[in-house]
N, CA, C and O atoms as a GROMACS GRO file, in nm:
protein
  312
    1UNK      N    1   0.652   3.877   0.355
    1UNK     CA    2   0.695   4.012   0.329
    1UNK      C    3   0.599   4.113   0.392
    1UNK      O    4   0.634   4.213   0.453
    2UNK      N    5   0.462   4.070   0.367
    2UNK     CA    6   0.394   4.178   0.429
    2UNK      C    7   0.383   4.170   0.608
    2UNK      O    8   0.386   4.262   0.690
    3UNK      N    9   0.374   4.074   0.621
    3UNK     CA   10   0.396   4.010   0.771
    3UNK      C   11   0.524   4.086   0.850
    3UNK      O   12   0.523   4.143   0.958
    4UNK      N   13   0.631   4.066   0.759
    4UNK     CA   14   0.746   4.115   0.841
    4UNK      C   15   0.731   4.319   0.818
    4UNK      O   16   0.788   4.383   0.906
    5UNK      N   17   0.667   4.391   0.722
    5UNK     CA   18   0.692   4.519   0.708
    5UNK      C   19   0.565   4.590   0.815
    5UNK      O   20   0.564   4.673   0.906
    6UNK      N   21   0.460   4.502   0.744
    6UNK     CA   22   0.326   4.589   0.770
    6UNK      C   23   0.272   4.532   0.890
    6UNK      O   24   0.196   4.610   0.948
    7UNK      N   25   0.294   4.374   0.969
    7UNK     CA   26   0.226   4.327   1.080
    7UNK      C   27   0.100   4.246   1.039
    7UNK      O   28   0.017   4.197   1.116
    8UNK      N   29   0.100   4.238   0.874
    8UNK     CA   30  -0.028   4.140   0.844
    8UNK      C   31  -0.032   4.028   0.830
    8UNK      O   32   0.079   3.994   0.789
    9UNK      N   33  -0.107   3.930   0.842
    9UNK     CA   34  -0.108   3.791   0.874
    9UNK      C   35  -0.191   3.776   0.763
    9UNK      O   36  -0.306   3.817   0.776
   10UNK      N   37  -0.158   3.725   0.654
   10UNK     CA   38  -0.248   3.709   0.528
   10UNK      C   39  -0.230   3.559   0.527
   10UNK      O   40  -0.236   3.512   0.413
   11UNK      N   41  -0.208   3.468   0.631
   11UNK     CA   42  -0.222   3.337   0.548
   11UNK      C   43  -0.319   3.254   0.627
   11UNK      O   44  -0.341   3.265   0.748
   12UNK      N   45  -0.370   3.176   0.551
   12UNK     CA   46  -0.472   3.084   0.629
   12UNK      C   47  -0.508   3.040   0.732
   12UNK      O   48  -0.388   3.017   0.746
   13UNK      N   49  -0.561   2.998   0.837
   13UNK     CA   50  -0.497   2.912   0.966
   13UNK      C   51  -0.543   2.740   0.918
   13UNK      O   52  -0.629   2.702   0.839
   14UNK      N   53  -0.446   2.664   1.003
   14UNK     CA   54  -0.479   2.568   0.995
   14UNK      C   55  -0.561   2.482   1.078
   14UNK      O   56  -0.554   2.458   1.199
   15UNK      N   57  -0.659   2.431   0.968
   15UNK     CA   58  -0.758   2.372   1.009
   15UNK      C   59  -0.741   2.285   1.134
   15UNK      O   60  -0.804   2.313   1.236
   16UNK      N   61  -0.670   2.195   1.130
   16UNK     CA   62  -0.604   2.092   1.163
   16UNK      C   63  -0.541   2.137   1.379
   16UNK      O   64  -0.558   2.085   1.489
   17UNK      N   65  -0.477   2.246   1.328
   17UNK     CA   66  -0.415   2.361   1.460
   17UNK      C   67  -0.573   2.412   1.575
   17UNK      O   68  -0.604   2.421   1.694
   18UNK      N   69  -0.637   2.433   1.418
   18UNK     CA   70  -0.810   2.494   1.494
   18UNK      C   71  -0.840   2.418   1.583
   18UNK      O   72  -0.843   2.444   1.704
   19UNK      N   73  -0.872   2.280   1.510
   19UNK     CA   74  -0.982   2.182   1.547
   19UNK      C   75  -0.882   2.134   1.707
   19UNK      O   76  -0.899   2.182   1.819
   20UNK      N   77  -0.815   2.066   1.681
   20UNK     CA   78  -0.742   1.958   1.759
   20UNK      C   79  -0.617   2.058   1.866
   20UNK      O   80  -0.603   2.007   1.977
   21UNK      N   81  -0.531   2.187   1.843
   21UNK     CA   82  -0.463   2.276   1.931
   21UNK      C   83  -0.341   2.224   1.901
   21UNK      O   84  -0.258   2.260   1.985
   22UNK      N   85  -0.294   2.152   1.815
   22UNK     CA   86  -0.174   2.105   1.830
   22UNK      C   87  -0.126   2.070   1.642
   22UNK      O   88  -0.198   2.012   1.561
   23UNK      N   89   0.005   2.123   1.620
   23UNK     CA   90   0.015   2.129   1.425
   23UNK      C   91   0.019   2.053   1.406
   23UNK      O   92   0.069   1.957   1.466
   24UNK      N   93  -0.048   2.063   1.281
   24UNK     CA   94  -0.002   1.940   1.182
   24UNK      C   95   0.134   1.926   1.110
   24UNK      O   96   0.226   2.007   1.118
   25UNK      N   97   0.135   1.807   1.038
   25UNK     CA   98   0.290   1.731   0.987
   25UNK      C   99   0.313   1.911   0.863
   25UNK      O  100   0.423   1.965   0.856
   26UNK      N  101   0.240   1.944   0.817
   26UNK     CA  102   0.227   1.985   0.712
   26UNK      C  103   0.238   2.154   0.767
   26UNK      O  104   0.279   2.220   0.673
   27UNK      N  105   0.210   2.256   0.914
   27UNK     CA  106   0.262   2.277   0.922
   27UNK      C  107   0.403   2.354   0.905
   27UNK      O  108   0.492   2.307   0.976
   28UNK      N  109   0.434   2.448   0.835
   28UNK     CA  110   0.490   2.521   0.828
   28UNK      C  111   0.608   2.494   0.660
   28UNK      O  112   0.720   2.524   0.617
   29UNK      N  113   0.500   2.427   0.625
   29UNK     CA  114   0.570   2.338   0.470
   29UNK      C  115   0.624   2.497   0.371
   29UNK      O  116   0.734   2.503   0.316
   30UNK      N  117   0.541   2.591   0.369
   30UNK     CA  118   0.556   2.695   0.267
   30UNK      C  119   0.696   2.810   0.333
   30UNK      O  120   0.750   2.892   0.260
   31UNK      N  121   0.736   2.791   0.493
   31UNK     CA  122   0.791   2.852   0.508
   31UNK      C  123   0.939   2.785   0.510
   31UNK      O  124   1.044   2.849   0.508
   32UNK      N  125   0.928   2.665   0.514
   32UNK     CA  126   1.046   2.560   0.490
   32UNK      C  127   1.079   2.588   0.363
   32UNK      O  128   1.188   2.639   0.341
   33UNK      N  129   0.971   2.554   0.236
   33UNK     CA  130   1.022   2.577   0.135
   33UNK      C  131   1.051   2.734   0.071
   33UNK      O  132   1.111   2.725  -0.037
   34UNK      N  133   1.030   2.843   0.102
   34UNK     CA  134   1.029   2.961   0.121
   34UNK      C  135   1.216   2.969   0.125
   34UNK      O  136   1.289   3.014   0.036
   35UNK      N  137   1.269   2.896   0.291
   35UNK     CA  138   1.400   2.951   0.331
   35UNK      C  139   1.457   2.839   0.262
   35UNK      O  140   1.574   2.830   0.299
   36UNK      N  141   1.417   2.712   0.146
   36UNK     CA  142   1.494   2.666   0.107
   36UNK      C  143   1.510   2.746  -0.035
   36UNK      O  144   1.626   2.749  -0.076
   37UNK      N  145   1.417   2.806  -0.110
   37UNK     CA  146   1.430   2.885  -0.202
   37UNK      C  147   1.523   2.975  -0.211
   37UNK      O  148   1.563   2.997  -0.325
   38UNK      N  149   1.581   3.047  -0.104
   38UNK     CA  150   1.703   3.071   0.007
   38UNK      C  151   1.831   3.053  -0.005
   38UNK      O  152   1.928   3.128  -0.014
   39UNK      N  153   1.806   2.890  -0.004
   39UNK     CA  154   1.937   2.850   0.024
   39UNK      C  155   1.953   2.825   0.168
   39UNK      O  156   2.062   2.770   0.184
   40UNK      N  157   1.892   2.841   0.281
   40UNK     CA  158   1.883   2.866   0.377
   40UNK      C  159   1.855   2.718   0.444
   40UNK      O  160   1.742   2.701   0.491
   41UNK      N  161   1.939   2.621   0.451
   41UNK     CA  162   1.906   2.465   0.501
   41UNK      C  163   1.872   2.472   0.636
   41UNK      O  164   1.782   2.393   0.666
   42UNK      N  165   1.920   2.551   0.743
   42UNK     CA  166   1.905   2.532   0.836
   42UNK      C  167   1.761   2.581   0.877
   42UNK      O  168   1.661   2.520   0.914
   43UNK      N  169   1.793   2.733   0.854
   43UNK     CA  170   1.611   2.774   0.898
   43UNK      C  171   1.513   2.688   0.810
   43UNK      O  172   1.406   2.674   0.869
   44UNK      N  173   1.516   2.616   0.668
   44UNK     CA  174   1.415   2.524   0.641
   44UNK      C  175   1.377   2.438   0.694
   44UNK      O  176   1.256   2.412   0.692
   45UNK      N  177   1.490   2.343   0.775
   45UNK     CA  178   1.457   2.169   0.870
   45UNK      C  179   1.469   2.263   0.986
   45UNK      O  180   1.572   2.241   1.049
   46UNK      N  181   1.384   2.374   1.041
   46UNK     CA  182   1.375   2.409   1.169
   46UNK      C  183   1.205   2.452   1.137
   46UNK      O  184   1.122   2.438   1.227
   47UNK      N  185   1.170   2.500   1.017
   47UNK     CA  186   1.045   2.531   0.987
   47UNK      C  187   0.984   2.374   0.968
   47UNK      O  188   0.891   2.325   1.032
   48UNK      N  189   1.032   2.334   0.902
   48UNK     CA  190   0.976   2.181   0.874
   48UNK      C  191   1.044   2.068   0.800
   48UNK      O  192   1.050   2.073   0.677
   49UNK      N  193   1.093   1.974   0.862
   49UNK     CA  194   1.202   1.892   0.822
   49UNK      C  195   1.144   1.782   0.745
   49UNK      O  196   1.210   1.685   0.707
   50UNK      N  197   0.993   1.802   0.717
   50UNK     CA  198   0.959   1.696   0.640
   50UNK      C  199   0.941   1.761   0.472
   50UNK      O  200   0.888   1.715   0.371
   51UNK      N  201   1.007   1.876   0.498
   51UNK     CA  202   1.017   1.916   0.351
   51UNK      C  203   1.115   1.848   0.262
   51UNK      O  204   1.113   1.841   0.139
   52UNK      N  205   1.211   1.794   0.356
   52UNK     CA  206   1.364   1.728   0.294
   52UNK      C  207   1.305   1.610   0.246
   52UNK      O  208   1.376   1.567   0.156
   53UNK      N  209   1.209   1.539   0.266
   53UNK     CA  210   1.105   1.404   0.250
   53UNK      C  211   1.016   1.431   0.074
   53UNK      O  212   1.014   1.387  -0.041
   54UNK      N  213   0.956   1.532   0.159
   54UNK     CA  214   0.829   1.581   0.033
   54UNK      C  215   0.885   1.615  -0.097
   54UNK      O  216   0.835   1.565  -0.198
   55UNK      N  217   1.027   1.729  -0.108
   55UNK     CA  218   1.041   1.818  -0.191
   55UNK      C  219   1.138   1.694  -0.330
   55UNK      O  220   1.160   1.717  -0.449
   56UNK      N  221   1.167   1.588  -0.258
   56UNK     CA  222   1.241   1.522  -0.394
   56UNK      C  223   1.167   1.388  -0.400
   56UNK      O  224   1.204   1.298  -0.476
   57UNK      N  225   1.068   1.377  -0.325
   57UNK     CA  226   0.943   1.263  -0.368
   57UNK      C  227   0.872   1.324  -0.516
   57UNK      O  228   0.865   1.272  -0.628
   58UNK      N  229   0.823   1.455  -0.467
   58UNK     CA  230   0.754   1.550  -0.548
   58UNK      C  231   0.810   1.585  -0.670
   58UNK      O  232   0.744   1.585  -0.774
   59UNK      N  233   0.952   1.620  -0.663
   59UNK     CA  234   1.055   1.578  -0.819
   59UNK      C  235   1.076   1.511  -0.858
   59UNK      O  236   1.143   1.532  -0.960
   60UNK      N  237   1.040   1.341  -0.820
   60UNK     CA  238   1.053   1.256  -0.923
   60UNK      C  239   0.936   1.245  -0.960
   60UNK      O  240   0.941   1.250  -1.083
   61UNK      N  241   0.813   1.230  -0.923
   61UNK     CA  242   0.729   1.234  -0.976
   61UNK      C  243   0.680   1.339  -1.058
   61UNK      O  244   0.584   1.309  -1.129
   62UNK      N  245   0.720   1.446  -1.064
   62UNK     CA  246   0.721   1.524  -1.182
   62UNK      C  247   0.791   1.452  -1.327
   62UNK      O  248   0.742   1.419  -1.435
   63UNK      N  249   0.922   1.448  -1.274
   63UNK     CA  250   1.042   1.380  -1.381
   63UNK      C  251   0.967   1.267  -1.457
   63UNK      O  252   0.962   1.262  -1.580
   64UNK      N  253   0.886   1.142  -1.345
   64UNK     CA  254   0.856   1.011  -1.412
   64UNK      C  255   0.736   1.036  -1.504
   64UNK      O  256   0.718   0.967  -1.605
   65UNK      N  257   0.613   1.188  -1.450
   65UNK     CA  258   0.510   1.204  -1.514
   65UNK      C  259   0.503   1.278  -1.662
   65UNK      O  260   0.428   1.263  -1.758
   66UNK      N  261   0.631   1.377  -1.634
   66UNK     CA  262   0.711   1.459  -1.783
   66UNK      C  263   0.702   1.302  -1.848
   66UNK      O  264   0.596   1.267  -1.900
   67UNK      N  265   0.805   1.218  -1.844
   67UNK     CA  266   0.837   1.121  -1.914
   67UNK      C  267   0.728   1.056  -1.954
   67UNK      O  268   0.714   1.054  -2.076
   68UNK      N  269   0.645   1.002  -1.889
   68UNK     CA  270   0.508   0.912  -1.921
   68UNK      C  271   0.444   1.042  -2.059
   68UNK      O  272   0.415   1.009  -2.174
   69UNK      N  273   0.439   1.146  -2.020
   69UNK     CA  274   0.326   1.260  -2.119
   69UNK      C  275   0.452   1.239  -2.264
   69UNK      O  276   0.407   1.222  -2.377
   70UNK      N  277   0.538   1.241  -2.249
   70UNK     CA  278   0.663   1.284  -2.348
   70UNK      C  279   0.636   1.166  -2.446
   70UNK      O  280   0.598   1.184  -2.562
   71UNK      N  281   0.667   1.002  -2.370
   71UNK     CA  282   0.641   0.920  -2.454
   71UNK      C  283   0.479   0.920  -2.544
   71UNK      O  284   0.463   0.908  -2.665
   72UNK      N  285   0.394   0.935  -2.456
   72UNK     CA  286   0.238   0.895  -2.483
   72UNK      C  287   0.212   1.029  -2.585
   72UNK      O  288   0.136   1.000  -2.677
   73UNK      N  289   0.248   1.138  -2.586
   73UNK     CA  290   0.260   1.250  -2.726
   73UNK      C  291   0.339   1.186  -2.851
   73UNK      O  292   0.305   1.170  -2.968
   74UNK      N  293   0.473   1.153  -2.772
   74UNK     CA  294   0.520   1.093  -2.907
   74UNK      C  295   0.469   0.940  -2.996
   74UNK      O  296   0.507   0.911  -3.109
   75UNK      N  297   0.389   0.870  -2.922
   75UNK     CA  298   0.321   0.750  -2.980
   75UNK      C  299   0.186   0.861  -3.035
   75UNK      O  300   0.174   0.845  -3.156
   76UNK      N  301   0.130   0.918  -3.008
   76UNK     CA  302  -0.007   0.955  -3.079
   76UNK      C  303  -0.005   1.024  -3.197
   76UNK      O  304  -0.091   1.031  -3.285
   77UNK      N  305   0.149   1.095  -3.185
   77UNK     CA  306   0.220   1.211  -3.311
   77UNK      C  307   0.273   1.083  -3.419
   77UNK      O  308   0.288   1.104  -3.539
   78UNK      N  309   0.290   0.997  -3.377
   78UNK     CA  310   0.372   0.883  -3.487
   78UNK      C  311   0.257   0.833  -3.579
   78UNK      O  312   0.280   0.752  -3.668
   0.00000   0.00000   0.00000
């Protein structure tokens, strides 16, 4: 937002881009998930198509770790 109004570049560089001149896998991950927040499928797997990989690895392991905390509260509450 500020990038597109004001011309500021407020985000990090990557290390990875620094060192070596060439991106990493990782790479444009916040702006993928950004235009999938969107709705926006196409501009996301054009920003970074390994978000379609990451983003429902990353939800089940939420889902399986909810579950693990859910049971292990309810055995310590019993």
């Amino acid at each position: 937002m500020l990038k597109m109004h004001f011309n500021l570049d407020y985000t990090i560089p990557c290390i990875w881009k620094t060192f070596f001149g060439f991106e990493c896998p990782g790479c444009g991950m916040t702006t993928a998930f950004s235009e999938l927040l969107k709705l926006n499928m196409t501009a996301s797997y054009k920003a970074n198509p390994l978000l379609f990989i990451v983003a429902p690895a990353g939800l089940i392991y939420l889902v399986l770790d909810f579950q693990k905390f859910k049971s292990s509260y309810l055995a310590a509450k019993a």
